[in-house]
C-alpha positions as CSV (number, residue, x, y, z in Angstrom):
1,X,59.3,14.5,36.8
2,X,59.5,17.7,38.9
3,X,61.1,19.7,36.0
4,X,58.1,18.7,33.7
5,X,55.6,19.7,36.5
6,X,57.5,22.8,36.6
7,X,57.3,23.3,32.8
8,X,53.3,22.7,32.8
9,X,52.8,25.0,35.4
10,X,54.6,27.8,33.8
11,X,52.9,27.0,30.5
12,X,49.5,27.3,32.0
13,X,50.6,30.7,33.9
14,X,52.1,31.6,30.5
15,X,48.8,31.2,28.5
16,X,46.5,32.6,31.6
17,X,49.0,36.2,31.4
18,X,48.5,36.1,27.6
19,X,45.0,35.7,27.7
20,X,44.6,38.3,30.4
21,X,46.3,41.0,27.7
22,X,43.8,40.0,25.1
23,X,41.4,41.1,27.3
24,X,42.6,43.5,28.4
25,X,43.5,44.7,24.7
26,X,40.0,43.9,23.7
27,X,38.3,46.1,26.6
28,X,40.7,48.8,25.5
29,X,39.7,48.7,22.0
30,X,35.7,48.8,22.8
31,X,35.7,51.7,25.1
32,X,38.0,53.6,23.0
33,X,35.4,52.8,20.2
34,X,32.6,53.5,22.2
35,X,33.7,57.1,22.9
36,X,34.9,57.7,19.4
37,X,38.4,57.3,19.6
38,X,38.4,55.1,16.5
39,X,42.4,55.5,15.9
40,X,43.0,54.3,19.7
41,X,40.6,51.4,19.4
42,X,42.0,50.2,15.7
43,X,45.7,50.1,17.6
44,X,44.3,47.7,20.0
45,X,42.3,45.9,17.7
46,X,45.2,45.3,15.0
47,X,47.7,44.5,18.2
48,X,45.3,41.5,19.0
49,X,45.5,40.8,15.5
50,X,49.4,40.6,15.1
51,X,49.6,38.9,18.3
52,X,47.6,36.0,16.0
53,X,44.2,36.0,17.2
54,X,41.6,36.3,14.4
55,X,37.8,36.1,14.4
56,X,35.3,37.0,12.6
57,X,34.1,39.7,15.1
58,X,37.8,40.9,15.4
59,X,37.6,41.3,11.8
60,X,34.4,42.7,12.0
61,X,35.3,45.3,14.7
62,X,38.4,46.6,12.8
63,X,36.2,47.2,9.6
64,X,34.0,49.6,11.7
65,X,37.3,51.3,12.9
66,X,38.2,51.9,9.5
67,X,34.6,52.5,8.4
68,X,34.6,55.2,10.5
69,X,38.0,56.9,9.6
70,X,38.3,59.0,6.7
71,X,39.9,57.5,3.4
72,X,39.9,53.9,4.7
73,X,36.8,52.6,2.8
74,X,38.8,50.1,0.9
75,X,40.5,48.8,4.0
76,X,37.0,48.6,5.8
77,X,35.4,46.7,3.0
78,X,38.8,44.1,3.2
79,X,37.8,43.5,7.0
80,X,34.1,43.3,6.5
81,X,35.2,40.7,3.6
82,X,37.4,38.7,6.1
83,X,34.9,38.6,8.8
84,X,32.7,37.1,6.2
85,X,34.8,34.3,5.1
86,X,35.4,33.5,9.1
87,X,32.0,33.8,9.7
88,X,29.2,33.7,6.0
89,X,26.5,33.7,8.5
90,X,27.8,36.8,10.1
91,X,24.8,38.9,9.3
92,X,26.3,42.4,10.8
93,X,29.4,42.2,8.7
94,X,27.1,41.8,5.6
95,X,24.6,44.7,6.3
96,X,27.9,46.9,6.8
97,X,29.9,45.5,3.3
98,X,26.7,46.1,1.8
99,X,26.6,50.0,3.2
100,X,30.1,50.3,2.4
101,X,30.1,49.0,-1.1
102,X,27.5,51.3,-1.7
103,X,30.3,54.2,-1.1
104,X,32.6,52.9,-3.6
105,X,33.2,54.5,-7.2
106,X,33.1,51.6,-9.6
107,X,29.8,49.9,-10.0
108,X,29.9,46.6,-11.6
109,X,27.3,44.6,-13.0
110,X,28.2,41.2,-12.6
111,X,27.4,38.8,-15.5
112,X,24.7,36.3,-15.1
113,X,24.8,32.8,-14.1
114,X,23.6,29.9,-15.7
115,X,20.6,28.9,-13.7
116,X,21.9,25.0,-12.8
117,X,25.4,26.6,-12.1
118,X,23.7,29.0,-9.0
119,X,22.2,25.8,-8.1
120,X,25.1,23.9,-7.5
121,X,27.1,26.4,-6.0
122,X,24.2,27.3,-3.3
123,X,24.0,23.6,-2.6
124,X,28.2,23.8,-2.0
125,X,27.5,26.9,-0.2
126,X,25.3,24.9,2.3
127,X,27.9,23.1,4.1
128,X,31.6,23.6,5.3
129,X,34.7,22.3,3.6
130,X,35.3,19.8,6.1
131,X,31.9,18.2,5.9
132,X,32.5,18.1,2.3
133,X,35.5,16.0,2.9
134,X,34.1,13.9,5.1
135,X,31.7,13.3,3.1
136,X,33.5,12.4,-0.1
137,X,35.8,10.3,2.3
138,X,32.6,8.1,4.0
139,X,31.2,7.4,-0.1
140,X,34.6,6.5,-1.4
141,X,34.5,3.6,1.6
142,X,30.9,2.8,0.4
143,X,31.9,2.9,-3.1
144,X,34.8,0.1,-2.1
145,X,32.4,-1.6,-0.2
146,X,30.0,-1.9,-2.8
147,X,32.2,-3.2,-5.8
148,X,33.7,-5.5,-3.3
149,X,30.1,-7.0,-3.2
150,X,29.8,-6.5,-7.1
151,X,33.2,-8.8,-7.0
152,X,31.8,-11.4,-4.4
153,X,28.0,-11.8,-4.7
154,X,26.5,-15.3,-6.1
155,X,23.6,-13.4,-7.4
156,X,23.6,-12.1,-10.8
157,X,21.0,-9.3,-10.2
158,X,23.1,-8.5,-6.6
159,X,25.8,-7.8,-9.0
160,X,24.2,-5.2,-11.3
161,X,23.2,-3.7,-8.4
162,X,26.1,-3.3,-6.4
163,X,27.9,-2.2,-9.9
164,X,25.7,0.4,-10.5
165,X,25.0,2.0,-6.6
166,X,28.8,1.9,-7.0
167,X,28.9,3.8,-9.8
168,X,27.0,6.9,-8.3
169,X,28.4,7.0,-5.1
170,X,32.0,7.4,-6.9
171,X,30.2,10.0,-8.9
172,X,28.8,11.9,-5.7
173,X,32.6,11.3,-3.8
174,X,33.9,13.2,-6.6
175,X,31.1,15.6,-6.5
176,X,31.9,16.1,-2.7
177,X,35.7,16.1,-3.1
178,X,35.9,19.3,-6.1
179,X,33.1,21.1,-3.3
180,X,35.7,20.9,-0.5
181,X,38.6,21.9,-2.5
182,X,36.6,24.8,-4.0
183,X,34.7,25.8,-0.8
184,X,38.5,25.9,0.9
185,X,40.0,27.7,-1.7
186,X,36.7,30.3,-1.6
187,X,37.2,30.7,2.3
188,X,40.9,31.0,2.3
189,X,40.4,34.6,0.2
190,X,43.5,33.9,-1.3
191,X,41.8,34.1,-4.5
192,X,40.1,37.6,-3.8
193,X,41.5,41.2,-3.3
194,X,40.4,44.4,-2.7
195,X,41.9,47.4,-4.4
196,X,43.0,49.8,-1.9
197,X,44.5,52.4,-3.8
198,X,42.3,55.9,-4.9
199,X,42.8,54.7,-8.0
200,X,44.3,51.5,-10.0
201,X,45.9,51.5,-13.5
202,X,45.2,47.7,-15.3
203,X,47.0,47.1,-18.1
204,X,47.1,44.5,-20.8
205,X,50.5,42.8,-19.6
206,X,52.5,43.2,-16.6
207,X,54.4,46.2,-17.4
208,X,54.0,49.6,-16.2
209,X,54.7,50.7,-19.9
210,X,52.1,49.4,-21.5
211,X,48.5,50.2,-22.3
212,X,45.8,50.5,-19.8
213,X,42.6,48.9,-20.3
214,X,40.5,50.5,-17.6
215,X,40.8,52.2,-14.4
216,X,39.8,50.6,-10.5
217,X,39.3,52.6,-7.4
218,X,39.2,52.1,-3.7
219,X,36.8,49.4,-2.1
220,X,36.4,47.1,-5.6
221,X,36.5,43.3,-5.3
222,X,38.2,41.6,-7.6
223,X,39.3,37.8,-8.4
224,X,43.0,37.3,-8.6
225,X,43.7,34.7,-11.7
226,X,47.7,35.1,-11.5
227,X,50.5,36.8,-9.7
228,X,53.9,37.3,-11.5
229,X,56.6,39.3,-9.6
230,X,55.0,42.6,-8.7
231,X,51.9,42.4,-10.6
232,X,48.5,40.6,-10.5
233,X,46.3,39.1,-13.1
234,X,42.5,40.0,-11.6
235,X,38.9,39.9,-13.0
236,X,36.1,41.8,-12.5
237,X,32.8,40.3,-11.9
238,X,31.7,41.6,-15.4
239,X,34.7,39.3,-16.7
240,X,36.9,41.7,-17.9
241,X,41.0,40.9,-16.7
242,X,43.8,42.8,-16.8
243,X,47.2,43.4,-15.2
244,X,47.5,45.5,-11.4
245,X,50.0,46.6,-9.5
246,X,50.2,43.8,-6.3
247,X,50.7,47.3,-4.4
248,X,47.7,48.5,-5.4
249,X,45.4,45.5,-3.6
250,X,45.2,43.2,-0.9
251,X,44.6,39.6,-0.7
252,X,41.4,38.9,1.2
């Protein structure tokens, strides 16, 4: 008993000396920024960031580092972008993609949406992934309960109705279940980059012999379709696709 008091004491100690360097890293970082010693403060900030913390205003604060240091507009953009997915409602990050986007070389119209497809995906947009789920999980039950009465009711027009309430609440789980999975894979990044190189090369296949189809520079989003070895499968928002280097971008 003593030797697991002693083991919870030194694990609280432990956590209280860890959080006591965060903040201390974090003060560090914000009056380095504050007097314009960007270079300083982005050490501090990324050392919070390897030590595993991450927020969206830690992302947010190491986009303005880079923001503010020459030739890292791509690298800003990627922060501004991750602070986004923490945080969608993050309205500083926005403003500042939006300022920094406005820097970068390609210009990209992207190609319209069907109108009941922008619908849909502003309703998915409304929630979280986990309410989604929950959601889905809490009609599925009703759905079961409902055909359970379908299976069991005396009355004839009970029946039908059960059948059919059953019928759309399976339709909406489903509904709720693909807006979770998508909303989760749309917040993970994982299926977004950000070129990072001057300037990208994307060719028709994976090979750095072959043809290029068009040339990316610093600061461009792009969706990532594929990944085979050292190269990428990404599309623009126009819909063209093509081949980059993986060294060339970064995962979101």
């Amino acid at each position: 008993m003593k030797k697991i008091i002693v083991a919870v004491v030194l694990l609280i100690f432990s956590v209280g000396v860890f959080a006591n360097e965060a903040d201390s890293l974090w003060r560090d970082a914000v009056n380095a920024y504050s007097g314009g010693d960007y270079e300083v403060s982005l050490r501090s900030f990324e050392q919070l960031e390897r030590d595993g913390y991450s927020s969206a205003e830690l992302y947010y604060n190491i986009g303005n580092c880079y923001y503010k240091m020459d030739g890292y507009l791509g690298k800003a953009i990627l922060y501004y972008e991750r602070a986004l997915l923490k945080d969608p409602s993050f309205e500083d990050a926005a403003v500042n993609l939006d300022i920094a986007n406005e820097l970068t070389l390609d210009k990209i119209e992207t190609v319209p949406e069907f109108v009941l497809v922008t619908y849909v995906g502003n309703i998915m947009r409304s929630a979280t992934s986990d309410f989604w789920a929950i959601c889905s999980i809490v009609l599925f039950v009703l759905t079961a309960v409902l055909l359970l009465g379908f299976r069991f009711a005396r009355s004839i027009s009970v029946r039908k109705i059960s059948f059919a309430v059953a019928i759309i609440t399976l339709l909406f789980s489903i509904f709720t279940f693909i807006f979770s999975i998508r909303l989760n894979k749309i917040q993970t990044g994982d299926n977004y980059a950000i070129v990072l190189s001057p300037v990208a090369s994307v060719k028709s296949s994976p090979s750095v012999s072959e043809q290029s189809l068009f040339i990316l520079h610093e600061g461009t989003k792009v969706e990532v379709l594929d990944v085979l070895g050292d190269w990428v499968r990404v599309k623009l928002s126009n819909g063209r696709q093509g081949w980059s280097s993986r060294s060339d971008i970064e995962i979101i």
